[in-house]
FITI-757695 format. One record per atom (N, C-alpha, C): y, z, x. Coordinates in steps of 0.02 Angstrom, whole numbers, padded with zeros to 5 digits, always signed. Example, Ala and Ser with C-alpha at 12.3 -4.5 7.8 and 13.67 -1.06 7.14 Angstrom:
FITI-757695
-00284+00390+00660-00225+00390+00615-00165+00390+00660-00112+00354+00642-00053+00357+00684+00002+00394+00645
END
This chain:
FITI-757695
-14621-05256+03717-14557-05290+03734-14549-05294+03810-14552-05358+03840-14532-05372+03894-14454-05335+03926-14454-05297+03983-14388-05287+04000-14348-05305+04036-14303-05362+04052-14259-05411+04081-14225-05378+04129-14273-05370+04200-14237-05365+04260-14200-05369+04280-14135-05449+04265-14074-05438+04271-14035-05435+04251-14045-05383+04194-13999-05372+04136-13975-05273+04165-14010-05271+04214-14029-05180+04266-13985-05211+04324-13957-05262+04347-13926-05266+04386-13861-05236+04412-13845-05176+04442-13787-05148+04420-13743-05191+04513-13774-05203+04575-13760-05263+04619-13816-05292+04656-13795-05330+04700-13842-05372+04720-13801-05397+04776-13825-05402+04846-13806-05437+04902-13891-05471+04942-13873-05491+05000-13931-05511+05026-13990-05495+05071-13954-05432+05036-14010-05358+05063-14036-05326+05022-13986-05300+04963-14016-05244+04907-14009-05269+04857-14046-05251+04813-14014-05266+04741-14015-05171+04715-13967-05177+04672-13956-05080+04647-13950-05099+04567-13992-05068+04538-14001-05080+04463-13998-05004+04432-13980-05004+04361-13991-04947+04303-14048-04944+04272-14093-04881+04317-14168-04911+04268-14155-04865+04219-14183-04921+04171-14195-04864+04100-14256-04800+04095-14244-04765+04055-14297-04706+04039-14343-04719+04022-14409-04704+04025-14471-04717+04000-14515-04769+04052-14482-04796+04099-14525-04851+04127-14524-04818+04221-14596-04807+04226-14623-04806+04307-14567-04845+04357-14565-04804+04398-14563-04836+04476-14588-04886+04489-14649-04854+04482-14714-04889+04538-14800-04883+04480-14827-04925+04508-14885-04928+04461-14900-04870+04436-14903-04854+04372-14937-04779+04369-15035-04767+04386-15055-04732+04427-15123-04741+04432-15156-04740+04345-15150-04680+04327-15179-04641+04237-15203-04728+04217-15124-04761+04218-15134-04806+04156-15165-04873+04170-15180-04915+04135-15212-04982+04142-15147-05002+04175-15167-05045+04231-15129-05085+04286-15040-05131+04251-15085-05153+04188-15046-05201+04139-14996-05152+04134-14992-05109+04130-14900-05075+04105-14834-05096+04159-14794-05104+04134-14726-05131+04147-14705-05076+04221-14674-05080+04263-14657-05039+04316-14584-05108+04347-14543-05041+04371-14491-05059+04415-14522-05093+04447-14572-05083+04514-14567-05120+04567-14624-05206+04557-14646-05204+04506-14681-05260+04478-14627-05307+04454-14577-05279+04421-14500-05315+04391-14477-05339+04461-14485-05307+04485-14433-05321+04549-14456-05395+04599-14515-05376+04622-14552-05416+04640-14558-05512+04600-14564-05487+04545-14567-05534+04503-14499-05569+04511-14451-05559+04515-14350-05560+04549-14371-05578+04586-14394-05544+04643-14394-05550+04710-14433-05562+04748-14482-05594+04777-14543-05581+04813-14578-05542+04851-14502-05491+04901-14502-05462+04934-14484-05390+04917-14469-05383+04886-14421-05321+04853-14493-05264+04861-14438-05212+04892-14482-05137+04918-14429-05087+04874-14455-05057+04836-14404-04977+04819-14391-04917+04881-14338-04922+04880-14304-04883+04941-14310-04826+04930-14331-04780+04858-14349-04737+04837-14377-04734+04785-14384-04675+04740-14420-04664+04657-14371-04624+04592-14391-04635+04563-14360-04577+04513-14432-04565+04470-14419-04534+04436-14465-04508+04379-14441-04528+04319-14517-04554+04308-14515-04608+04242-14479-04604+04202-14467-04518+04164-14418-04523+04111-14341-04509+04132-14349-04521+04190-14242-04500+04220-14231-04571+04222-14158-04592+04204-14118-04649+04210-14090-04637+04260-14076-04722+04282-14005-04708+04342-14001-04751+04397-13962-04757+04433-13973-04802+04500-14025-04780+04549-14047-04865+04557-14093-04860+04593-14097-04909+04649-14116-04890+04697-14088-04965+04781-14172-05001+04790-14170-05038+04811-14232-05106+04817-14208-05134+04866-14258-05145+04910-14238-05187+04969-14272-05239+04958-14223-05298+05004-14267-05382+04977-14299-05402+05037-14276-05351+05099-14292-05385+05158-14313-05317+05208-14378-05335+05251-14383-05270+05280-14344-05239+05332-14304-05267+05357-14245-05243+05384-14208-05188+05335-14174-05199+05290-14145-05187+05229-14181-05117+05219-14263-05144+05225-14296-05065+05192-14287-05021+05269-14297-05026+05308-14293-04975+05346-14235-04946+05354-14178-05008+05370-14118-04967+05374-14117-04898+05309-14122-04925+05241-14124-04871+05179-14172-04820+05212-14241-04816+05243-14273-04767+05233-14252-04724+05271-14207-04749+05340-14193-04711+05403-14142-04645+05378-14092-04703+05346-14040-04639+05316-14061-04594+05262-14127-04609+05228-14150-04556+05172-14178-04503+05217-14219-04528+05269-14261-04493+05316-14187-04427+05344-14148-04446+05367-14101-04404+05401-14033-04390+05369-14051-04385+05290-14016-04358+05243-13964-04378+05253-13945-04441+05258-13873-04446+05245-13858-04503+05180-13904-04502+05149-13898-04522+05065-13853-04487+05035-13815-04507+05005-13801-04460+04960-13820-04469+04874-13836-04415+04853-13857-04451+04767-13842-04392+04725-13808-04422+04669-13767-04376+04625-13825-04389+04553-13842-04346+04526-13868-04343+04478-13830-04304+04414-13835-04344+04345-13806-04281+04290-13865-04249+04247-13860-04203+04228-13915-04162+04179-13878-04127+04110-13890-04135+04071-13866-04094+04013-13926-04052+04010-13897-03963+04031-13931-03907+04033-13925-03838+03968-13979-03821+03973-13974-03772+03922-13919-03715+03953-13875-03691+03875-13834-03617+03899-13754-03641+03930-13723-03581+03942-13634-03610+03975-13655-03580+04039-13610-03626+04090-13656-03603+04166-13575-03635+04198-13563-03578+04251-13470-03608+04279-13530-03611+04352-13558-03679+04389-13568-03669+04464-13522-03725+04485-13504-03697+04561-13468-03731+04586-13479-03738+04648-13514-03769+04687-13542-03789+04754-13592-03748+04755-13631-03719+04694-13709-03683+04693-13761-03708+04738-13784-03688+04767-13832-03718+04829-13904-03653+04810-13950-03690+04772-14012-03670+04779-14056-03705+04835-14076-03647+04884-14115-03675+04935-14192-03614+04932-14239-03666+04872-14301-03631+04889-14346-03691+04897-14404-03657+04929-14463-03720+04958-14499-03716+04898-14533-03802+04874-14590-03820+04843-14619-03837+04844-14685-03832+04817-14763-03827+04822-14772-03885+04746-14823-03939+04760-14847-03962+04699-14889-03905+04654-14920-03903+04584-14978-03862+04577-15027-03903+04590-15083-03899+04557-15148-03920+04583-15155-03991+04543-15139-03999+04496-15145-04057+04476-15088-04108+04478-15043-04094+04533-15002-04136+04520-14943-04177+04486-14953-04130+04430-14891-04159+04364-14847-04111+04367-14800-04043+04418-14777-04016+04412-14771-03970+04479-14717-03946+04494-14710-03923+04537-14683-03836+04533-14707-03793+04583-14657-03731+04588-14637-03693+04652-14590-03648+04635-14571-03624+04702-14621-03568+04730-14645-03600+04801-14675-03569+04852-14658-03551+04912-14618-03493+04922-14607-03469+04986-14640-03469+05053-14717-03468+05038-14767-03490+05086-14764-03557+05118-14801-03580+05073-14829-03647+05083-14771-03701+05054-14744-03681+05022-14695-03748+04991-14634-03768+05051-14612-03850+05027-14574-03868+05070-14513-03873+05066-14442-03867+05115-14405-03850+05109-14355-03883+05060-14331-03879+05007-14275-03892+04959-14228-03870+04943-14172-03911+04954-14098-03883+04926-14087-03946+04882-14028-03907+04846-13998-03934+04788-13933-03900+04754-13858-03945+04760-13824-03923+04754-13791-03940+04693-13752-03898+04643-13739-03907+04581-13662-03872+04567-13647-03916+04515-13587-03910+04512-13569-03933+04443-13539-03871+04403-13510-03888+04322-13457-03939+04310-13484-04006+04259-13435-04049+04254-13414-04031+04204-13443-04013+04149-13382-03984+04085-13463-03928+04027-13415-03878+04026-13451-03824+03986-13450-03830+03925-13511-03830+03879-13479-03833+03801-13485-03789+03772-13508-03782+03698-13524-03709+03678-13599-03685+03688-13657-03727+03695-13724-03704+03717-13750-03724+03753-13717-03805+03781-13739-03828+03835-13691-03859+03898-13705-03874+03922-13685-03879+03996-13697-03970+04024-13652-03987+04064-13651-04058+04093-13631-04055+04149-13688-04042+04215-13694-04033+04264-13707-04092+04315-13679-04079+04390-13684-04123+04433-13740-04092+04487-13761-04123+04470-13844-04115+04533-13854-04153+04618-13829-04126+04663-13851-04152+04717-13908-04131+04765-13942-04165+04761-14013-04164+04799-14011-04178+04875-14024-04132+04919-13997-04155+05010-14072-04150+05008-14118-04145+04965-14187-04155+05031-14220-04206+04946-14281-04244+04948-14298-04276+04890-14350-04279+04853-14386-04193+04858-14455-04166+04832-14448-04167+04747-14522-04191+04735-14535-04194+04683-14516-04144+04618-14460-04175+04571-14438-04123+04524-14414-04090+04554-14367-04079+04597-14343-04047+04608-14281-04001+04598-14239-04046+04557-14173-04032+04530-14203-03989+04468-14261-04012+04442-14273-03990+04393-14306-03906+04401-14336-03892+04425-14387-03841+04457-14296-03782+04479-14254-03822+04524-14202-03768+04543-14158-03757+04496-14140-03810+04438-14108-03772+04374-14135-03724+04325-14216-03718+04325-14248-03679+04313-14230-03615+04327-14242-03617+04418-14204-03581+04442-14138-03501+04430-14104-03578+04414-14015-03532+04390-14050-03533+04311-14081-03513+04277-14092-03518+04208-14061-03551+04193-14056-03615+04191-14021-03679+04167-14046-03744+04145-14116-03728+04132-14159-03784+04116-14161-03860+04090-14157-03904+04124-14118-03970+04068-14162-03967+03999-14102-04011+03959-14099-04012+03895-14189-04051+03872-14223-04037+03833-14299-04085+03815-14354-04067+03898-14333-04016+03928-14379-04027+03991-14447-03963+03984-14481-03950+03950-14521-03913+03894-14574-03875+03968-14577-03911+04011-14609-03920+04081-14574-03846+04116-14523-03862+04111-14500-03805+04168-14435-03766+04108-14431-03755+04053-14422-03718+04013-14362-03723+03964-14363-03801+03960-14293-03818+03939-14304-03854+03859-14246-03827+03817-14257-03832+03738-14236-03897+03719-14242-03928+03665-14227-04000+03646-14171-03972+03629-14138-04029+03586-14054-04019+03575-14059-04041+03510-14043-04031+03470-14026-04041+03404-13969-04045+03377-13944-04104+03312-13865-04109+03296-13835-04037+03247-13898-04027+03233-13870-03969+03186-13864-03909+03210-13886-03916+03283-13859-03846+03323-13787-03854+03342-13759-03907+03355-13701-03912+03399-13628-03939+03350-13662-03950+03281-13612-03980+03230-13610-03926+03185-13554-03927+03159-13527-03868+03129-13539-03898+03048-13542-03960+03032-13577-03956+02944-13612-04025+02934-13682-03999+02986-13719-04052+02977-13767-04040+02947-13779-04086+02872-13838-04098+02834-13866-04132+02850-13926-04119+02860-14006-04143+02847-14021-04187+02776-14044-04265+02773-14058-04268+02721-14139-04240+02694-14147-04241+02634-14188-04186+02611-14270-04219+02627-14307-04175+02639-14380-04214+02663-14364-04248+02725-14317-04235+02774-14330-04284+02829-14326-04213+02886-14402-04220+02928-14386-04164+02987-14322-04201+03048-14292-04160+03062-14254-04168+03125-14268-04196+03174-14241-04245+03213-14270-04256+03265-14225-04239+03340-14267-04227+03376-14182-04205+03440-14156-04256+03461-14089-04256+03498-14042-04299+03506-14064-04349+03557-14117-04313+03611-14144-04363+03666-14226-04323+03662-14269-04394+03688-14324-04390+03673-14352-04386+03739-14305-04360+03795-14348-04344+03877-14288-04305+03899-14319-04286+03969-14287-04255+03998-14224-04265+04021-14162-04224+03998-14077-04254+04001-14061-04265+04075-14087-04320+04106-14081-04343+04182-14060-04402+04197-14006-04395+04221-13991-04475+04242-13954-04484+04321-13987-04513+04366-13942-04544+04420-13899-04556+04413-13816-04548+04430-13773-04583+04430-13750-04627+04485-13760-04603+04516-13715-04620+04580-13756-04637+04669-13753-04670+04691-13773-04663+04757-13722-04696+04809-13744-04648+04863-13678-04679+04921-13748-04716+04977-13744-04734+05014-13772-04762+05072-13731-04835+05121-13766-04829+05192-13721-04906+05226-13771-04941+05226-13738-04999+05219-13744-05047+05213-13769-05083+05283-13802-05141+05300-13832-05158+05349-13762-05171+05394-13696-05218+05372-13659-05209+05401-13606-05140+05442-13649-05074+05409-13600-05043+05421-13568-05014+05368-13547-05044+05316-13491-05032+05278-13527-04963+05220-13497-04900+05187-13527-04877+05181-13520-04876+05084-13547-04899+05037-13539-04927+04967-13562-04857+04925-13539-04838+04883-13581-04809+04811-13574-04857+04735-13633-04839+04734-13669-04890+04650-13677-04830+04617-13639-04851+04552-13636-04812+04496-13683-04834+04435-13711-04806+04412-13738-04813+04328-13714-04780+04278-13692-04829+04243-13694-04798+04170-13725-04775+04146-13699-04717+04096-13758-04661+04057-13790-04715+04011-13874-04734+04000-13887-04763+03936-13873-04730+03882-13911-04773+03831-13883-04729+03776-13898-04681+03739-13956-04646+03769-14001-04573+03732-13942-04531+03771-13943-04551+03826-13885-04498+03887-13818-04500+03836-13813-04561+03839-13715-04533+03832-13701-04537+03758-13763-04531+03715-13760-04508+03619-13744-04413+03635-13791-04388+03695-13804-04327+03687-13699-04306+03724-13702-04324+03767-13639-04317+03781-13566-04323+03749-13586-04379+03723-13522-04399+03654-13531-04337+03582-13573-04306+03591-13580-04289+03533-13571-04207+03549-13597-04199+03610-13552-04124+03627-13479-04114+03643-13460-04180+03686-13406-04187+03676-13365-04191+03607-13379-04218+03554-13338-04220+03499-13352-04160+03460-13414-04118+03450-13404-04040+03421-13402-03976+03483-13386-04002+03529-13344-03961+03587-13289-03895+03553
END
């Protein structure tokens, strides 16, 4: 299934375009796979001729994402990522009840050796913070606000680890799937059918980004939770 680029449009001026990428689909070419697989910045391009990603996410996190159409556009974006004055709000549905409130994990990370994962290295690893903050507690899990001031790989993920708070399906750094019949008080199973969990990746989604604008002016683009995100949310919310 083809995926309709500007149907991810969350704005568009004559600098950026800021879209909701969905879960499951690359950034950027994945090397592993045959060339032919679908990627953000191939969509984009294809839109745009010019279009550069001003940053990345990881394949299976949703969320806003900035594209520059013009290289002006990209530098201005990279300058302010470069000297942290991005700001980017991320949500996670985490394992466990967790009250943080301006939590600031600041440890350095190290890739491992192959690349698909990262951990904390006091030595050699590089410097990361990440600040977190409880948006609403439920009875086993948690709906947390994630801010990232530096933009190392996995990182939000690796420091909720951290606070033993692992996101929800993140099996990587120690986090349990979610299931309806954990969180519902008289939910049947029909008979012969195994369970399946409520989201099928890691509970990550961009929401929010602030940055200025070439004029100056300083904007945040919001995304909506898709809909693996905000099934898992509606549904803790309603056996809350």
């Amino acid at each position: 299934m083809k995926l309709n680029f500007e149907s991810l449009i969350v704005f568009e001026n004559d600098d950026y375009i800021l879209i909701n990428k969905p879960p499951h689909v690359a950034s950027l070419d994945e090397r592993t796979q045959d060339r032919g697989g679908v990627s953000i910045l191939r969509l984009a391009k294809e839109y745009h001729a010019d279009a550069q990603l001003g940053h990345r996410l990881d394949k299976e996190t949703s969320g806003v994402l900035a594209i520059a159409k013009n290289p002006e556009a990209y530098r201005h974006l990279a300058m302010q990522f470069e000297h942290r004055e991005v700001a980017k709000r991320y949500h996670a549905v985490v394992n466990g009840i967790h009250d943080f409130d301006g939590v600031s994990v600041y440890l350095p990370i190290a890739p491992i050796k192959d690349g698909t994962a990262v951990r904390i290295d006091r030595e050699k690893g590089k410097i990361a913070e990440t600040i977190f903050n409880t948006l609403r507690a439920y009875s086993h899990h948690t709906l947390v606000e994630c801010m990232p001031i530096t933009g190392r790989m996995h990182q939000i993920r690796v420091h909720l680890m951290c606070l033993k708070a692992p996101i929800v399906n993140d099996p990587t750094y120690g986090g349990d799937p979610i299931y309806l019949s954990k969180i519902k008080r008289k939910f049947n199973l029909k008979k012969d059918t195994e369970e399946q969990p409520l989201i099928q990746r890691v509970a990550l989604h961009a929401h929010s980004l602030t940055f200025d604008l070439l004029d100056g002016e300083t904007a945040t683009f919001v995304a909506p939770y898709p809909k693996d995100f905000d099934t898992v949310v509606k549904q803790l919310e309603k056996n809350a």
